[in-house]
C-alpha positions in Angstrom: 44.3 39.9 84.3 46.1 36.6 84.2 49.6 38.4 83.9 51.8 40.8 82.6 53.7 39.8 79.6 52.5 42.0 77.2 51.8 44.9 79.3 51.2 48.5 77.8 51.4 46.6 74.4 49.4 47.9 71.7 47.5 45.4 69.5 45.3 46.5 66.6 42.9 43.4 65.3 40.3 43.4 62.6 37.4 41.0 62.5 37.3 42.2 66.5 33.3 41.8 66.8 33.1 37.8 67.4 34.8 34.6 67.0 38.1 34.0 66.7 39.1 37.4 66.8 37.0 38.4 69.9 39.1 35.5 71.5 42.0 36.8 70.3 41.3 40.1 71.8 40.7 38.6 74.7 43.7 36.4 75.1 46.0 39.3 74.4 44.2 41.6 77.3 44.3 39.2 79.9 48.5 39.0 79.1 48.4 43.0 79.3 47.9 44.1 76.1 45.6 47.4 75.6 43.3 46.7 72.3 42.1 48.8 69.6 39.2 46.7 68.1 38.1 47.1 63.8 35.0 45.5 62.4 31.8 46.1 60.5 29.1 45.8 63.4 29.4 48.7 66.1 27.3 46.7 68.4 29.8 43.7 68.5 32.6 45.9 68.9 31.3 47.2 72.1 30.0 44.2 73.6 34.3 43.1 73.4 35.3 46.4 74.3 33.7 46.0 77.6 34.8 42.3 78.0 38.4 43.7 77.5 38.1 46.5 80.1 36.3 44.2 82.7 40.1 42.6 82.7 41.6 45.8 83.2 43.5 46.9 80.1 41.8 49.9 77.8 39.8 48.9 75.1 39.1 51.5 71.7 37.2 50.9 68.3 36.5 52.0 64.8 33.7 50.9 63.0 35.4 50.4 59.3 35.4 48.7 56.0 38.8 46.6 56.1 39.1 46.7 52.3 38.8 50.5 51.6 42.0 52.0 51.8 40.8 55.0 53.5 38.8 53.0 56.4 42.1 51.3 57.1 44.7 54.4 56.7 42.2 56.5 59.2 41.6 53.4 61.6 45.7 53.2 62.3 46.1 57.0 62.2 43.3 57.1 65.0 44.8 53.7 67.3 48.1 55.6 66.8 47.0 59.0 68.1 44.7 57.2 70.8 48.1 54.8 72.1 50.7 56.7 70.4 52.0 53.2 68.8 51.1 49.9 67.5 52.9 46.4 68.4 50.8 44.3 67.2 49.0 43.6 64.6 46.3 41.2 64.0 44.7 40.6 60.4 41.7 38.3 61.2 39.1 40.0 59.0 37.8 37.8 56.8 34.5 36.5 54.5 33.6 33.6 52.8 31.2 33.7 49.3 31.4 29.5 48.3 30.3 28.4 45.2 31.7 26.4 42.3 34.0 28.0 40.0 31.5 28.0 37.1 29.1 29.4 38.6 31.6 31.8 41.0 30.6 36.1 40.1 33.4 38.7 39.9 31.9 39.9 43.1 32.2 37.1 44.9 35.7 36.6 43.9 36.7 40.5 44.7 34.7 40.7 48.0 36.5 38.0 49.0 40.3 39.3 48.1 39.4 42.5 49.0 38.3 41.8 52.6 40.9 38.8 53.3 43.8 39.4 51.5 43.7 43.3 50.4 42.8 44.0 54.2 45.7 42.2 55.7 48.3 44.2 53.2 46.8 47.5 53.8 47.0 47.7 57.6 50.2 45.8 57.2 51.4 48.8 55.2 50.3 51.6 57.7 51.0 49.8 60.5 54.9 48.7 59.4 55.4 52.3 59.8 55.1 52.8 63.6 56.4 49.6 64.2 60.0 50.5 62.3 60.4 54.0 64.3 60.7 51.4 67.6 62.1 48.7 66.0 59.7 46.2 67.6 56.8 44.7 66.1 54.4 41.3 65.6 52.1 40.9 62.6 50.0 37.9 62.6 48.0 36.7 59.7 45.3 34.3 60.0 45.2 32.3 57.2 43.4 28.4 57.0 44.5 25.1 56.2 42.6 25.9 53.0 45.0 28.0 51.9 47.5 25.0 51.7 45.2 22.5 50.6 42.2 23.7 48.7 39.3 23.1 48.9 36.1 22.5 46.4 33.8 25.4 46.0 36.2 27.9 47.6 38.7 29.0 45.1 38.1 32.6 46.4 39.1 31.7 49.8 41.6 29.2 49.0 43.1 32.0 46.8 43.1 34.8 49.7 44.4 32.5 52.5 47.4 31.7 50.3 48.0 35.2 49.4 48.3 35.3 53.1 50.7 33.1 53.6 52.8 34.4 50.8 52.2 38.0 52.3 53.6 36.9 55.3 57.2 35.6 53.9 57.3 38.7 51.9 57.0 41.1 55.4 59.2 38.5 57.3 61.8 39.2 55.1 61.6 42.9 54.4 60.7 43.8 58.0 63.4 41.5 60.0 66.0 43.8 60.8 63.7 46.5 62.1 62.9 44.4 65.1 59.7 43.1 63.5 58.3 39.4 63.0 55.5 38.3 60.9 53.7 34.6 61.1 51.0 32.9 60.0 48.1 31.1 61.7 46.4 28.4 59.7 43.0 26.9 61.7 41.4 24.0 60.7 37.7 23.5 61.5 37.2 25.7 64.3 33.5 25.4 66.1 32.2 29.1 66.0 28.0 29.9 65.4 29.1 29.5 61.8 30.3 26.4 61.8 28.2 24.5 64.8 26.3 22.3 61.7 29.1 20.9 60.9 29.9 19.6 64.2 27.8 17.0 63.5 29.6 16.0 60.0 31.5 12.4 60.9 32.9 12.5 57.5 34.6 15.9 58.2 35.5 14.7 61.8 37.0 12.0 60.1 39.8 14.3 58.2 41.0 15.7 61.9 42.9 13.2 63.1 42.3 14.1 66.6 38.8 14.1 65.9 37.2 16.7 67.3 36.7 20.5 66.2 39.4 23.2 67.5 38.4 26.4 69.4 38.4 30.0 69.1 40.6 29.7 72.1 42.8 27.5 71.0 43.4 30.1 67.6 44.1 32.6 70.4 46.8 31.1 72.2 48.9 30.8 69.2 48.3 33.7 68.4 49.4 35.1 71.9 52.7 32.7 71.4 53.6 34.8 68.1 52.7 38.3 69.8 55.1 37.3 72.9 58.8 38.5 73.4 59.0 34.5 73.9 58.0 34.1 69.4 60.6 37.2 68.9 63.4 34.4 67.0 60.3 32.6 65.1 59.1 34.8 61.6 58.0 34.1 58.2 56.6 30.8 59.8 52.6 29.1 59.2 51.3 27.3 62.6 48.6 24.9 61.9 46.2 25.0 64.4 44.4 22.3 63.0 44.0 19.3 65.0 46.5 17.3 62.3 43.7 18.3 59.8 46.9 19.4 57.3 49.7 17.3 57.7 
Protein backbone atom coordinates (compact mmCIF):
# COMPACT_ATOMS: atom_id res chain seq x y z
CA UNK A 1 0.00 0.00 0.00
CA UNK A 2 1.39 3.25 -1.19
CA UNK A 3 0.04 5.16 1.88
CA UNK A 4 -2.45 5.95 4.29
CA UNK A 5 -4.65 8.72 3.44
CA UNK A 6 -7.76 7.21 3.21
CA UNK A 7 -7.37 4.51 5.71
CA UNK A 8 -10.31 2.44 7.12
CA UNK A 9 -12.37 4.44 4.56
CA UNK A 10 -15.28 2.77 3.07
CA UNK A 11 -15.76 3.14 -0.72
CA UNK A 12 -18.72 1.50 -2.50
CA UNK A 13 -18.13 1.56 -6.62
CA UNK A 14 -20.32 0.16 -9.26
CA UNK A 15 -19.08 -0.87 -12.69
CA UNK A 16 -16.15 -2.55 -10.21
CA UNK A 17 -15.39 -5.59 -12.71
CA UNK A 18 -12.92 -3.76 -15.36
CA UNK A 19 -11.84 -0.63 -16.65
CA UNK A 20 -12.06 2.48 -15.21
CA UNK A 21 -13.71 1.38 -12.29
CA UNK A 22 -11.35 -1.56 -11.56
CA UNK A 23 -8.70 1.27 -11.57
CA UNK A 24 -10.53 3.20 -9.51
CA UNK A 25 -10.76 0.48 -6.99
CA UNK A 26 -7.49 0.15 -7.11
CA UNK A 27 -6.32 3.65 -6.67
CA UNK A 28 -8.43 4.04 -3.66
CA UNK A 29 -6.90 0.68 -1.92
CA UNK A 30 -3.50 1.40 -2.39
CA UNK A 31 -4.42 5.17 -0.37
CA UNK A 32 -6.16 2.81 2.33
CA UNK A 33 -9.42 2.63 1.50
CA UNK A 34 -11.30 -0.97 2.14
CA UNK A 35 -13.66 -1.61 -1.15
CA UNK A 36 -16.99 -3.01 -1.52
CA UNK A 37 -17.11 -3.92 -5.32
CA UNK A 38 -20.93 -3.99 -7.53
CA UNK A 39 -21.14 -5.19 -11.04
CA UNK A 40 -22.95 -7.69 -13.36
CA UNK A 41 -20.04 -10.35 -13.90
CA UNK A 42 -19.19 -12.41 -10.62
CA UNK A 43 -16.03 -13.55 -12.25
CA UNK A 44 -14.63 -9.88 -12.77
CA UNK A 45 -15.60 -8.96 -9.42
CA UNK A 46 -13.30 -11.50 -7.97
CA UNK A 47 -10.42 -11.21 -10.14
CA UNK A 48 -10.39 -7.15 -8.41
CA UNK A 49 -11.23 -8.38 -5.21
CA UNK A 50 -8.14 -10.18 -4.97
CA UNK A 51 -6.00 -7.39 -6.69
CA UNK A 52 -7.36 -5.17 -3.87
CA UNK A 53 -6.43 -7.57 -0.94
CA UNK A 54 -2.95 -8.38 -2.54
CA UNK A 55 -2.48 -4.44 -1.30
CA UNK A 56 -3.67 -5.17 1.96
CA UNK A 57 -7.04 -3.43 2.49
CA UNK A 58 -10.38 -5.86 2.54
CA UNK A 59 -12.07 -6.29 -0.52
CA UNK A 60 -16.26 -7.48 -0.54
CA UNK A 61 -18.80 -7.87 -3.56
CA UNK A 62 -22.32 -8.18 -4.72
CA UNK A 63 -23.21 -9.38 -7.93
CA UNK A 64 -26.28 -6.86 -8.79
CA UNK A 65 -28.29 -5.12 -11.43
CA UNK A 66 -27.46 -1.25 -10.75
CA UNK A 67 -30.81 -0.09 -12.14
CA UNK A 68 -33.22 -2.31 -10.07
CA UNK A 69 -34.05 -0.59 -7.10
CA UNK A 70 -33.89 -3.54 -4.97
CA UNK A 71 -30.33 -4.76 -6.28
CA UNK A 72 -29.11 -1.41 -5.16
CA UNK A 73 -31.08 -0.90 -1.71
CA UNK A 74 -29.81 -4.63 -0.64
CA UNK A 75 -26.18 -4.00 -2.07
CA UNK A 76 -25.74 -0.83 0.47
CA UNK A 77 -27.75 -2.52 3.26
CA UNK A 78 -25.08 -5.48 2.88
CA UNK A 79 -21.61 -3.04 2.42
CA UNK A 80 -23.15 -1.30 5.45
CA UNK A 81 -23.55 -4.34 7.66
CA UNK A 82 -20.26 -5.82 6.29
CA UNK A 83 -18.15 -2.10 7.15
CA UNK A 84 -20.68 -0.61 9.30
CA UNK A 85 -20.46 2.75 7.01
CA UNK A 86 -19.99 4.06 3.67
CA UNK A 87 -17.60 7.21 2.70
CA UNK A 88 -17.45 6.95 -0.54
CA UNK A 89 -19.23 6.56 -3.13
CA UNK A 90 -18.47 5.82 -6.68
CA UNK A 91 -21.19 5.72 -9.58
CA UNK A 92 -19.17 4.42 -12.57
CA UNK A 93 -21.74 1.94 -13.87
CA UNK A 94 -22.49 2.52 -17.06
CA UNK A 95 -23.63 1.21 -20.88
CA UNK A 96 -23.60 2.47 -24.16
CA UNK A 97 -26.57 1.29 -27.01
CA UNK A 98 -25.39 3.99 -30.19
CA UNK A 99 -27.51 4.44 -32.93
CA UNK A 100 -29.14 7.36 -34.75
CA UNK A 101 -32.10 8.95 -33.23
CA UNK A 102 -34.38 7.63 -35.90
CA UNK A 103 -33.62 4.50 -35.74
CA UNK A 104 -32.89 4.68 -31.59
CA UNK A 105 -35.66 1.74 -29.68
CA UNK A 106 -37.33 2.65 -26.26
CA UNK A 107 -35.02 -0.02 -25.06
CA UNK A 108 -32.15 1.33 -26.01
CA UNK A 109 -33.00 4.62 -24.70
CA UNK A 110 -34.21 3.13 -21.08
CA UNK A 111 -31.35 0.63 -20.66
CA UNK A 112 -29.27 3.33 -21.02
CA UNK A 113 -30.97 5.84 -18.31
CA UNK A 114 -31.69 3.20 -16.23
CA UNK A 115 -28.10 1.85 -15.85
CA UNK A 116 -26.18 5.33 -16.09
CA UNK A 117 -28.32 7.77 -14.74
CA UNK A 118 -31.11 5.80 -12.54
CA UNK A 119 -28.11 3.78 -11.00
CA UNK A 120 -26.11 6.79 -9.83
CA UNK A 121 -29.49 8.42 -8.00
CA UNK A 122 -30.41 5.27 -6.42
CA UNK A 123 -27.22 4.44 -4.53
CA UNK A 124 -26.84 8.08 -4.10
CA UNK A 125 -30.18 7.93 -2.24
CA UNK A 126 -29.23 4.87 0.13
CA UNK A 127 -25.95 5.77 0.51
CA UNK A 128 -26.67 9.79 1.59
CA UNK A 129 -28.15 8.12 4.55
CA UNK A 130 -25.02 6.68 6.34
CA UNK A 131 -23.10 9.30 5.18
CA UNK A 132 -25.41 12.21 7.05
CA UNK A 133 -25.34 10.08 10.56
CA UNK A 134 -21.25 10.97 10.40
CA UNK A 135 -21.42 13.94 8.65
CA UNK A 136 -18.68 12.94 6.23
CA UNK A 137 -19.04 11.82 2.84
CA UNK A 138 -17.61 11.89 -1.09
CA UNK A 139 -19.89 10.95 -3.95
CA UNK A 140 -18.28 10.93 -7.29
CA UNK A 141 -20.15 10.66 -10.52
CA UNK A 142 -18.46 9.75 -13.63
CA UNK A 143 -19.98 11.38 -16.27
CA UNK A 144 -18.06 12.18 -20.09
CA UNK A 145 -17.27 14.97 -22.01
CA UNK A 146 -20.33 13.81 -24.02
CA UNK A 147 -22.50 14.89 -21.62
CA UNK A 148 -21.38 18.55 -22.26
CA UNK A 149 -20.91 18.38 -25.80
CA UNK A 150 -23.01 15.71 -27.61
CA UNK A 151 -22.29 13.66 -29.66
CA UNK A 152 -23.99 12.05 -32.94
CA UNK A 153 -25.58 8.67 -32.56
CA UNK A 154 -25.58 8.85 -28.72
CA UNK A 155 -28.43 10.90 -27.58
CA UNK A 156 -29.03 8.17 -24.91
CA UNK A 157 -25.67 8.61 -23.51
CA UNK A 158 -25.32 12.15 -24.04
CA UNK A 159 -28.69 12.37 -22.22
CA UNK A 160 -27.58 10.15 -19.02
CA UNK A 161 -24.11 11.76 -18.65
CA UNK A 162 -25.79 15.21 -18.36
CA UNK A 163 -28.33 13.95 -16.03
CA UNK A 164 -25.22 13.27 -14.13
CA UNK A 165 -23.86 16.28 -14.02
CA UNK A 166 -27.10 17.96 -13.08
CA UNK A 167 -27.46 15.12 -10.33
CA UNK A 168 -24.42 16.08 -8.98
CA UNK A 169 -25.29 20.07 -8.38
CA UNK A 170 -28.50 18.92 -6.98
CA UNK A 171 -26.60 16.52 -4.11
CA UNK A 172 -23.88 19.27 -3.73
CA UNK A 173 -26.26 21.54 -2.65
CA UNK A 174 -28.66 19.49 -0.51
CA UNK A 175 -25.86 17.44 1.10
CA UNK A 176 -23.21 20.34 1.91
CA UNK A 177 -23.87 21.03 5.43
CA UNK A 178 -23.85 17.40 6.45
CA UNK A 179 -20.20 17.18 5.82
CA UNK A 180 -20.73 15.66 2.37
CA UNK A 181 -19.26 16.68 -1.16
CA UNK A 182 -20.35 15.58 -4.52
CA UNK A 183 -18.29 16.04 -7.98
CA UNK A 184 -18.22 15.02 -11.27
CA UNK A 185 -15.61 13.26 -13.45
CA UNK A 186 -15.93 13.85 -17.13
CA UNK A 187 -13.25 11.48 -19.34
CA UNK A 188 -12.63 12.03 -22.67
CA UNK A 189 -11.38 9.14 -24.90
CA UNK A 190 -10.00 6.80 -22.45
CA UNK A 191 -8.05 3.57 -24.13
CA UNK A 192 -9.85 0.62 -22.39
CA UNK A 193 -10.46 -3.10 -24.55
CA UNK A 194 -13.52 -1.11 -25.78
CA UNK A 195 -12.03 1.58 -27.14
CA UNK A 196 -8.39 0.15 -28.46
CA UNK A 197 -9.89 0.58 -32.35
CA UNK A 198 -10.10 3.82 -32.02
CA UNK A 199 -6.63 4.30 -30.96
CA UNK A 200 -5.82 4.24 -34.35
CA UNK A 201 -8.57 7.09 -35.43
CA UNK A 202 -6.11 10.32 -36.41
CA UNK A 203 -9.23 12.17 -36.94
CA UNK A 204 -10.37 11.55 -33.36
CA UNK A 205 -6.70 12.08 -32.03
CA UNK A 206 -6.94 15.14 -33.76
CA UNK A 207 -9.98 16.58 -31.38
CA UNK A 208 -7.53 15.91 -28.09
CA UNK A 209 -5.41 18.49 -28.18
CA UNK A 210 -2.72 16.67 -26.38
CA UNK A 211 -3.03 14.10 -28.77
CA UNK A 212 -3.03 11.02 -27.34
CA UNK A 213 -5.76 8.82 -25.48
CA UNK A 214 -6.15 9.21 -21.57
CA UNK A 215 -6.04 6.22 -19.13
CA UNK A 216 -8.05 4.33 -16.74
CA UNK A 217 -5.42 5.57 -14.41
CA UNK A 218 -5.48 8.76 -15.09
CA UNK A 219 -9.72 8.67 -14.36
CA UNK A 220 -8.50 7.20 -11.04
CA UNK A 221 -6.37 9.75 -9.73
CA UNK A 222 -9.09 12.24 -10.00
CA UNK A 223 -11.10 10.49 -8.72
CA UNK A 224 -8.81 9.68 -5.63
CA UNK A 225 -8.33 13.74 -5.49
CA UNK A 226 -12.22 14.16 -4.97
CA UNK A 227 -12.38 11.14 -2.35
CA UNK A 228 -9.36 12.82 -0.31
CA UNK A 229 -9.76 15.09 2.93
CA UNK A 230 -7.40 17.29 0.56
CA UNK A 231 -11.12 17.81 -2.24
CA UNK A 232 -13.23 18.26 1.15
CA UNK A 233 -13.67 22.54 0.08
CA UNK A 234 -14.25 21.46 -3.71
CA UNK A 235 -18.31 20.13 -4.48
CA UNK A 236 -20.79 20.51 -7.03
CA UNK A 237 -17.73 20.73 -9.40
CA UNK A 238 -17.16 18.62 -13.23
CA UNK A 239 -13.21 17.74 -13.73
CA UNK A 240 -12.52 17.05 -17.33
CA UNK A 241 -10.19 14.43 -17.63
CA UNK A 242 -9.99 14.81 -21.09
CA UNK A 243 -6.75 15.63 -22.61
CA UNK A 244 -8.26 19.37 -23.60
CA UNK A 245 -10.78 17.15 -25.66
CA UNK A 246 -13.70 19.76 -24.11
CA UNK A 247 -12.50 23.11 -23.67
Amino acid sequence: MENSEMLDRVALITGAGRGIGRAIALELARNGADVFLVARTEAQLLAVAEEVRALGRKAEIIVADVSHAEDVANAVDVAIKTYGHVDILVNNAGITRDTLLVRMKDDDWNMVIDTNLRSAFLFSRACAKSMMKRRFGRIINISSVVGLTGNAGQCNYAASKAGIIGLTKALARELASRGITANAVAPGFIATEMTENLAADSALMNKIPIGVPGTVQDVANAVRFLASDRSGYITGQVLNVDGGMAM
